[in-house]
LOTIKE-581821 format. One record per residue (C-alpha): residue number from 1; residue in one letter; x, y, z. Coordinates in Angstrom, 3 decimals. Example, Ala and Ser with C-alpha at 12.3 -4.5 7.8 and 13.67 -1.06 7.14 Angstrom:
# LOTIKE-581821
(1; 'a'; (12.300; -4.500; 7.800));
(2; 's'; (13.670; -1.060; 7.140));
# end
This chain:
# LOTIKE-581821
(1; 'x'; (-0.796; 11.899; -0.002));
(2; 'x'; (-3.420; 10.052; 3.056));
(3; 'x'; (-0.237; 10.153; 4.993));
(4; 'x'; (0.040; 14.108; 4.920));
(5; 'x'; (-3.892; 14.225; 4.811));
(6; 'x'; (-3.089; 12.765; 8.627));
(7; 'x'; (-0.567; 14.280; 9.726));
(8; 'x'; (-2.254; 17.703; 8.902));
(9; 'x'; (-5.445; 16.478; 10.903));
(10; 'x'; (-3.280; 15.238; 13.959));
(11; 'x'; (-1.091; 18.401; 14.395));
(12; 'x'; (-2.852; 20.299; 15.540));
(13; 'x'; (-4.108; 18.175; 18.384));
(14; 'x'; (-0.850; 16.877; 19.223));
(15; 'x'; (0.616; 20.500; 19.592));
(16; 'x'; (-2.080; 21.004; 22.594));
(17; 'x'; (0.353; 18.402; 24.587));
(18; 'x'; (3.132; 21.306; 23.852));
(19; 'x'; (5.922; 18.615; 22.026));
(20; 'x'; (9.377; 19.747; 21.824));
(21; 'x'; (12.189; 18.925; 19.506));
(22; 'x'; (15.851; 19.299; 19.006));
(23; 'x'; (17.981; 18.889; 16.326));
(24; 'x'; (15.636; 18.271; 13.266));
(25; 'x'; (18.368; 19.580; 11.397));
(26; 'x'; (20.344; 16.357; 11.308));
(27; 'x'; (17.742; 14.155; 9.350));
(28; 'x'; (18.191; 14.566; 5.659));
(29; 'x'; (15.466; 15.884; 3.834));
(30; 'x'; (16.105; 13.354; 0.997));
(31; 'x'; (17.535; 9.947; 0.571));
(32; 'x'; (16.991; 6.781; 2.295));
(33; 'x'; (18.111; 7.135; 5.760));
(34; 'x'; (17.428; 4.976; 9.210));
(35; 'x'; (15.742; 6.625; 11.955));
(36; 'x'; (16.574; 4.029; 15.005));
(37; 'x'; (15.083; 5.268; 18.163));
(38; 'x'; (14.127; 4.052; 21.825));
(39; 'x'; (10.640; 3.311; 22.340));
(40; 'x'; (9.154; 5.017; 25.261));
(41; 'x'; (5.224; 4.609; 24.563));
(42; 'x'; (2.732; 4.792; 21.849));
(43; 'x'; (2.996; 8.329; 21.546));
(44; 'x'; (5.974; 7.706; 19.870));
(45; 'x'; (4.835; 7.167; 16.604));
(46; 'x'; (3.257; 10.463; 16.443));
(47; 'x'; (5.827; 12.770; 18.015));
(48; 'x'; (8.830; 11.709; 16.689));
(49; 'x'; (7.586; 12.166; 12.706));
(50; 'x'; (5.419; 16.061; 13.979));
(51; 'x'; (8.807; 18.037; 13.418));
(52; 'x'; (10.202; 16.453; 10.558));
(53; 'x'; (9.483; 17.633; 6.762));
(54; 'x'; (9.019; 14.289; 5.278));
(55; 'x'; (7.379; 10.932; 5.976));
(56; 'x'; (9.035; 8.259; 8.262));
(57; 'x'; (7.906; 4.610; 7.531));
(58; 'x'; (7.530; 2.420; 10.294));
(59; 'x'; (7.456; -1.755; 10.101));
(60; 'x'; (4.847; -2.180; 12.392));
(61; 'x'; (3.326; -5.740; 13.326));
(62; 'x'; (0.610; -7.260; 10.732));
(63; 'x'; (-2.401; -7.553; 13.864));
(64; 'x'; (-2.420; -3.463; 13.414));
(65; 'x'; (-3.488; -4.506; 10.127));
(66; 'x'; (-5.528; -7.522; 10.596));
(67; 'x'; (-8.615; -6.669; 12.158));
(68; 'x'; (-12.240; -7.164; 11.110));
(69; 'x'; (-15.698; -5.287; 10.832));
(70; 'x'; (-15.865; -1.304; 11.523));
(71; 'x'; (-12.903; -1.387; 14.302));
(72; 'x'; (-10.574; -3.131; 11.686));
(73; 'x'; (-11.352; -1.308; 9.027));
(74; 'x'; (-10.543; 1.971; 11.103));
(75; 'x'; (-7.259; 0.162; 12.448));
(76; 'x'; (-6.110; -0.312; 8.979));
(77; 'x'; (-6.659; 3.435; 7.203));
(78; 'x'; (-5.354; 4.915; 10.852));
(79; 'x'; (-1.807; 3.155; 10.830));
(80; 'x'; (-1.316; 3.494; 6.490));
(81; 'x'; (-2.116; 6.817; 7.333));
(82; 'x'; (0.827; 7.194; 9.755));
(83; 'x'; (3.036; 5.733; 7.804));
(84; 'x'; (3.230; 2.056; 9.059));
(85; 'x'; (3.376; -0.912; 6.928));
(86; 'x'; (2.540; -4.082; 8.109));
(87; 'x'; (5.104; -7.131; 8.704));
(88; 'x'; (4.973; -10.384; 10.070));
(89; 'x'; (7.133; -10.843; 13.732));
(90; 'x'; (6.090; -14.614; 13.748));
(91; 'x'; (9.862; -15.195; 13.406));
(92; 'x'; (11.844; -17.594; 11.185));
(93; 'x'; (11.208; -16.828; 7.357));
(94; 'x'; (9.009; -14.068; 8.611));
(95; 'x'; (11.960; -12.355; 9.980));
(96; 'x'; (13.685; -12.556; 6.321));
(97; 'x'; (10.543; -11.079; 5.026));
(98; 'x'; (10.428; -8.318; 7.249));
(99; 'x'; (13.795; -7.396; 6.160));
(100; 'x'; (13.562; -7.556; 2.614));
(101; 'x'; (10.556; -5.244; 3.294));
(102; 'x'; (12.655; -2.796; 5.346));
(103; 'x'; (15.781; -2.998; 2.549));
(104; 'x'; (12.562; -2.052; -0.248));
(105; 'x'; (12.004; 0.827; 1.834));
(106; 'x'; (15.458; 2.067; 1.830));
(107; 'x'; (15.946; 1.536; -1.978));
(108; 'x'; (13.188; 3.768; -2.697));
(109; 'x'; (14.641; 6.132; -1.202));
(110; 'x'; (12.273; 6.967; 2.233));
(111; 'x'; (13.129; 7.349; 5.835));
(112; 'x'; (13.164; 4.219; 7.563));
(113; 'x'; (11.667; 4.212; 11.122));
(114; 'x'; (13.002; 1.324; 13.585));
(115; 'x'; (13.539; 0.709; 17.409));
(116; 'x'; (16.319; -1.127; 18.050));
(117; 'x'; (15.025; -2.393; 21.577));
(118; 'x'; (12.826; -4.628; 19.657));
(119; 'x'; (9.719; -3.552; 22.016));
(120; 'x'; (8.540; -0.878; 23.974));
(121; 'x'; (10.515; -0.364; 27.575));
(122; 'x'; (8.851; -1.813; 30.262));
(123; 'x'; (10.312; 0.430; 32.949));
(124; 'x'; (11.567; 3.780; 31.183));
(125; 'x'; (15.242; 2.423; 30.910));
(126; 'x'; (17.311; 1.946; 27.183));
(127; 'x'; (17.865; -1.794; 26.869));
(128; 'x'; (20.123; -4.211; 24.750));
(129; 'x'; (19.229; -3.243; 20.697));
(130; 'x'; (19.050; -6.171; 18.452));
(131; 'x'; (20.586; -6.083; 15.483));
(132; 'x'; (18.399; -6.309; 12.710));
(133; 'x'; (18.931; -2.461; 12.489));
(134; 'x'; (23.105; -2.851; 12.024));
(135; 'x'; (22.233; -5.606; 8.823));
(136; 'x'; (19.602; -2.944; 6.889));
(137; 'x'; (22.232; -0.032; 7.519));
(138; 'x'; (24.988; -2.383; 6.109));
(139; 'x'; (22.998; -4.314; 3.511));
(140; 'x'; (21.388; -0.593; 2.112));
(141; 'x'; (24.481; 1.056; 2.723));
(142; 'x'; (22.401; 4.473; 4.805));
(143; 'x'; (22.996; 6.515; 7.526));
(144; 'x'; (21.415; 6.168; 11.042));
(145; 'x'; (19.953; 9.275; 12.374));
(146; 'x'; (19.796; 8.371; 16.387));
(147; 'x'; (16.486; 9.376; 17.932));
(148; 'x'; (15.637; 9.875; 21.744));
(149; 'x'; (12.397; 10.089; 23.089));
(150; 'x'; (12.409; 12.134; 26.196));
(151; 'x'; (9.479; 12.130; 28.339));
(152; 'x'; (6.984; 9.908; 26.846));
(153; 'x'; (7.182; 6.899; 29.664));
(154; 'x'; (5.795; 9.485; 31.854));
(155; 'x'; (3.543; 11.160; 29.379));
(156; 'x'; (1.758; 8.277; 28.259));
(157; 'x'; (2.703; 5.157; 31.531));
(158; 'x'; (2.194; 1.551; 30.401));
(159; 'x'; (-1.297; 0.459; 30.218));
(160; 'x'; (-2.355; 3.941; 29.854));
(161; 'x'; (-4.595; 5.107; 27.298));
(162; 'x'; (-5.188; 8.829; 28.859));
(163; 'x'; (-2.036; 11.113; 28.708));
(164; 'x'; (-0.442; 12.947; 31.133));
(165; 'x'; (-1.252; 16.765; 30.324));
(166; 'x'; (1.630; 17.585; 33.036));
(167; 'x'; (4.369; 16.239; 31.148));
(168; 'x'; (5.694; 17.431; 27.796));
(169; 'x'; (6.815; 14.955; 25.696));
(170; 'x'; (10.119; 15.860; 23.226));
(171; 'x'; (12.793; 14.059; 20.574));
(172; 'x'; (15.879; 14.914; 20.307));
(173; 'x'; (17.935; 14.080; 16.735));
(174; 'x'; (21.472; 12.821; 16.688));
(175; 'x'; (24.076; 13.604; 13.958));
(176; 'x'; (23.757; 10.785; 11.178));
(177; 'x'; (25.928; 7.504; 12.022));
(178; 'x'; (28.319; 6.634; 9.181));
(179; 'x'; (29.144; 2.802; 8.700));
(180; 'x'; (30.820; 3.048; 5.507));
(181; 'x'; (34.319; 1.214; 6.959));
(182; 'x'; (31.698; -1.838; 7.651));
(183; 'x'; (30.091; -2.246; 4.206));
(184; 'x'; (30.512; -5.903; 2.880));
(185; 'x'; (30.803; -6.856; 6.264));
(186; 'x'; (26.578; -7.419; 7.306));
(187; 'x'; (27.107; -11.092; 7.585));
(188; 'x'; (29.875; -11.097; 10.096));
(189; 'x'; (28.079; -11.158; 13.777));
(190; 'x'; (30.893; -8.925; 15.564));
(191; 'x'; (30.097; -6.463; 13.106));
(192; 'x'; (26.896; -6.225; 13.361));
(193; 'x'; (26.822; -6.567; 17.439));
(194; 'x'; (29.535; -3.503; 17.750));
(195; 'x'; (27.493; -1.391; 14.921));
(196; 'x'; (24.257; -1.926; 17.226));
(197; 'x'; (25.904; -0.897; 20.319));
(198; 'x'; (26.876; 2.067; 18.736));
(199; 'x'; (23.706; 3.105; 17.922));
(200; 'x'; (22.068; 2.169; 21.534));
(201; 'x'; (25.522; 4.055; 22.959));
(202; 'x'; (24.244; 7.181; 20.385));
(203; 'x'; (20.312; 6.918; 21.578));
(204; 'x'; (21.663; 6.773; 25.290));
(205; 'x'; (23.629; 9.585; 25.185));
(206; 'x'; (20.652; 11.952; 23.848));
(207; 'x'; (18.123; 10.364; 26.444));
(208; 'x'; (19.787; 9.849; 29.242));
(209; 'x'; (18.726; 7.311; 29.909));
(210; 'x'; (19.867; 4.367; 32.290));
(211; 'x'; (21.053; 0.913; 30.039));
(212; 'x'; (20.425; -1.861; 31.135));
(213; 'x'; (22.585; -5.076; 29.270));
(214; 'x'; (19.622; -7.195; 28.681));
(215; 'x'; (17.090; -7.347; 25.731));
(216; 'x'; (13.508; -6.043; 26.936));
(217; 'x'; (11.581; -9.258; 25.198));
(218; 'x'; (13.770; -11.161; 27.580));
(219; 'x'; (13.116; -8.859; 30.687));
(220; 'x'; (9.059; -8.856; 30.034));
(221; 'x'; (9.294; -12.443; 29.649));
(222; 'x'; (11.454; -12.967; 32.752));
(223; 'x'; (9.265; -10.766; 35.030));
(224; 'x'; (6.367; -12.451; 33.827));
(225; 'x'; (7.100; -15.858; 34.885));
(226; 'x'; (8.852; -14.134; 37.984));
(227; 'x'; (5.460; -12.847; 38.998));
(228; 'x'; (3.581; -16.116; 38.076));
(229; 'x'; (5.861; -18.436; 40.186));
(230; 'x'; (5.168; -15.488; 42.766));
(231; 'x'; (1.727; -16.042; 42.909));
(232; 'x'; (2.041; -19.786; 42.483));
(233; 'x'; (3.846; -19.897; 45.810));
(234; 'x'; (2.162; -17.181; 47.646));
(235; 'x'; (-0.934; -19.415; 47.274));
(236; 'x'; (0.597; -22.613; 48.311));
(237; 'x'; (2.313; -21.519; 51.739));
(238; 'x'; (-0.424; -19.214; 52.669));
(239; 'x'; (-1.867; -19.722; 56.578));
(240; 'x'; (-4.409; -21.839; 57.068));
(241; 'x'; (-7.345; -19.565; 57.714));
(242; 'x'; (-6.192; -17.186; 55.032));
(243; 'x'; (-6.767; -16.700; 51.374));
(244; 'x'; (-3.861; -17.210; 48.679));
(245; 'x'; (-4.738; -13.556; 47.249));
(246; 'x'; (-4.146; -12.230; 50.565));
(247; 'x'; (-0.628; -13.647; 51.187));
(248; 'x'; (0.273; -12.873; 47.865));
(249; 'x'; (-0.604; -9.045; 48.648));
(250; 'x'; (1.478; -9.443; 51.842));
(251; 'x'; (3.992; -11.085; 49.972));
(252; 'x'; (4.485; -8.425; 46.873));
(253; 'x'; (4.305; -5.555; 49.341));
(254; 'x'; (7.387; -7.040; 51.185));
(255; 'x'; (9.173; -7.821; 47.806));
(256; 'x'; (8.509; -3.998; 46.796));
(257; 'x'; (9.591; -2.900; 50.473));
(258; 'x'; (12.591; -4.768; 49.783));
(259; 'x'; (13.475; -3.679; 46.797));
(260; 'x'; (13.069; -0.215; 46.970));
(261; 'x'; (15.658; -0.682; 49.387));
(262; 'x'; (18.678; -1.632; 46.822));
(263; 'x'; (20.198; 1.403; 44.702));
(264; 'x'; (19.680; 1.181; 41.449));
(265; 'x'; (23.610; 0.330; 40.812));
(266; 'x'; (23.096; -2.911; 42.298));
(267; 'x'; (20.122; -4.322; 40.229));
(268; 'x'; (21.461; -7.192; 38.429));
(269; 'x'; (21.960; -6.718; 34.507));
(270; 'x'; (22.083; -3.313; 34.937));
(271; 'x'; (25.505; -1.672; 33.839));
(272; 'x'; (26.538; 1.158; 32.116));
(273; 'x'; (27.144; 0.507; 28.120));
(274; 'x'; (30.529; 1.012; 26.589));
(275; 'x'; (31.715; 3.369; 24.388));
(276; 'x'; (31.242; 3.006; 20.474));
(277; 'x'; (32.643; 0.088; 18.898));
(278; 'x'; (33.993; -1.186; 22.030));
(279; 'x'; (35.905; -4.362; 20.823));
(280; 'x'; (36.461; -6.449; 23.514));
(281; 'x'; (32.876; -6.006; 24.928));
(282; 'x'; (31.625; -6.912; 21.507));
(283; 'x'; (33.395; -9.879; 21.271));
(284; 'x'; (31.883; -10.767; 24.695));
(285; 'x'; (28.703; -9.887; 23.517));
(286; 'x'; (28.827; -12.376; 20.430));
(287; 'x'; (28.612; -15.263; 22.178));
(288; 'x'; (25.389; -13.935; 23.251));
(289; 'x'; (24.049; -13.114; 19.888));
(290; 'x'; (24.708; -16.512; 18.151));
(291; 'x'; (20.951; -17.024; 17.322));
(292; 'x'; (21.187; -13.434; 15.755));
(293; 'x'; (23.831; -14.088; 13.439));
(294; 'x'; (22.043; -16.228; 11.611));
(295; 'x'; (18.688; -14.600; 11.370));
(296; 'x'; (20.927; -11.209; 11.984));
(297; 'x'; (17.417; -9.589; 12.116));
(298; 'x'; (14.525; -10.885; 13.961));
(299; 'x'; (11.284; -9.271; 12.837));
(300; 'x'; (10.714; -7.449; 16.197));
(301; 'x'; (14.319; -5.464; 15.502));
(302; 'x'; (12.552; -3.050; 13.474));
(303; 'x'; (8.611; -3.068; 14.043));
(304; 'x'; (7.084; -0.800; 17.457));
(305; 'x'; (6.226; -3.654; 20.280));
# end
C-alpha cells in the first residue's frame, strides 16, 4: 500500500520532466518476472517503475537503509516506499544472502528489479553484466523483461543532484527472454555467462548503446588508481619553481588533448558484443568468470550501485 501511497505522490512531479516509454506492453501484469536493465543514473529507479501497472522490487544496498537520526529515518520510509529492500553487497556469504532474498522475491510472485552491470555506468556506455541475474532466472525458473534507459546519463550526469530540464528521459521494454532450454543448468558457468550476454546483447539493442567488454566495478576501480598514480607522478617530476597541482593540470589537459584525439573504435576493451548465446565467445569468456561460478552471483549483480 506505502509503495502506491508514493508512487501517487511522485507522479506527478516526475511527469513535469516529460518521461517517455515504449513497450510497457511486454511486462506481465502478474507473475514473478525479472526486470534486468542498464543503469544510467539515479533517476532510474523512478522512471523505469512510472509506466508500469504494478510494483517492481529493487535489491538495493543495506547503507540506503542504515542511517541514523531524522536523515535516516527519512532514508529508510523513502526507499521501502519505492520499492527497495535492503541487502548486504559486503560479498562472500552476503552475496548468498542477497540471492536467496532475490529467489523470495520471485516465489512470491513480484517483479524483480536488477541491473546486470552491477553499478551505475560511469561514462554512459553498456558494460560487461555479471551474472547473478542468469542464476535467479534459472534457479526461479522466470522470464527476463530487458529494460533500456535512454537518456538519463544526460538527464541526471554523475555527481549531479539537479536534473537536466532539457533532456527527456525514457525506457524502452523488450519482449520477455525465455530460458526454459537452460533450467537445471544454473550451476554450470558457460551457462550462466552465455544467458547474461544475452540479456546485455537484449538491453544493448534497445539503448543503443556502445558495449564495452569490461565490468564497470573494474573500470571505476581502474580509472581510479589511473588518476591517483597520475597525480602521484605529476607531483614528483614537476619543475622546480612550480607547484605539483599545477603540473598535474598541465599534465591532465594534455592526456584529455590526447585522447580526444583517438576514435572511439580504438579505446582498448571496447568491442562490439556478440550475438545471443554466442558459444565460442562464451567459452572465452569463462575463463574470465571463474570467481563467478562459484559465487555465480555477487551481491552487486542485482542491487543499483
Amino acid at each position: 500500500m506505502f509503495y502506491w501511497v508514493v508512487k501517487a505522490l511522485l507522479a506527478p512531479f516526475l511527469k513535469l520532466f516529460r518521461p517517455w516509454a515504449e513497450g510497457a506492453d511486454f511486462v506481465p501484469r502478474t507473475g514473478a518476472a525479472i526486470l534486468a536493465s542498464n543503469h544510467l543514473s539515479f533517476s532510474d529507479h523512478f522512471f523505469a517503475p512510472l509506466p508500469l501497472p504494478r510494483k517492481v522490487v529493487f535489491l538495493a544496498k543495506s547503507e540506503y537503509f542504515t542511517g541514523r537520526g531524522i536523515k535516516g529515518l527519512f532514508s529508510r520510509a523513502f526507499f521501502s516506499g519505492i520499492g527497495q529492500i535492503p541487502v548486504d553487497r559486503s560479498g562472500g556469504k552476503a552475496s548468498e544472502r542477497a540471492l536467496a532474498t532475490g529467489l523470495r522475491v520471485l516465489a512470491s510472485g513480484q517483479l524483480l528489479g536488477i541491473y546486470p552491470e552491477g553499478t551505475r555506468t560511469p561514462d554512459g556506455r553498456l558494460f560487461r553484466g555479471k551474472t547473478g541475474v542468469a542464476r535467479l532466472a534459472l534457479e526461479a525458473r522466470v522470464p527476463v523483461i530487458p529494460c533500456a534507459m535512454i537518456g538519463g546519463f544526460e538527464f541526471q550526469p554523475p555527481g549531479k543532484i539537479a536534473p537536466q530540464f532539457s533532456v527527456r528521459p525514457g525506457v524502452k521494454f523488450g519482449k520477455p527472454l525465455d530460458f526454459a532450454r537452460y533450467y537445471g543448468m544454473e550451476n554450470d558457468g558457460l551457462v550462466l555467462r552465455a544467458v547474461t550476454d544475452e540479456i546485455i546483447y537484449a538491453i544493448m539493442k534497445l539503448s543503443g548503446q556502445e558495449y564495452v567488454d569490461e565490468y564497470a566495478a573494474a573500470h571505476k576501480a581502474r580509472k581510479h588508481a589511473e588518476k591517483r598514480a597520475h597525480k602521484h607522478d605529476a607531483g614528483a617530476k614537476s619543475p622546480k619553481g612550480a607547484s605539483p597541482d599545477a603540473a598535474s593540470a598541465a599534465m591532465t589537459a594534455e592526456a584529455a588533448d590526447s585522447a580526444a584525439a583517438i576514435p572511439a573504435s580504438g579505446i582498448a576493451g571496447t568491442v562490439p558484443l556478440p550475438g545471443p548465446v554466442n558459444g565460442a565467445a562464451a567459452a572465452s569468456a569463462a575463463n574470465a568468470d571463474a570467481d563467478e561460478t562459484t559465487a555465480a552471483a555477487k551481491t552487486g549483480e542485482a542491487t543499483p550501485g
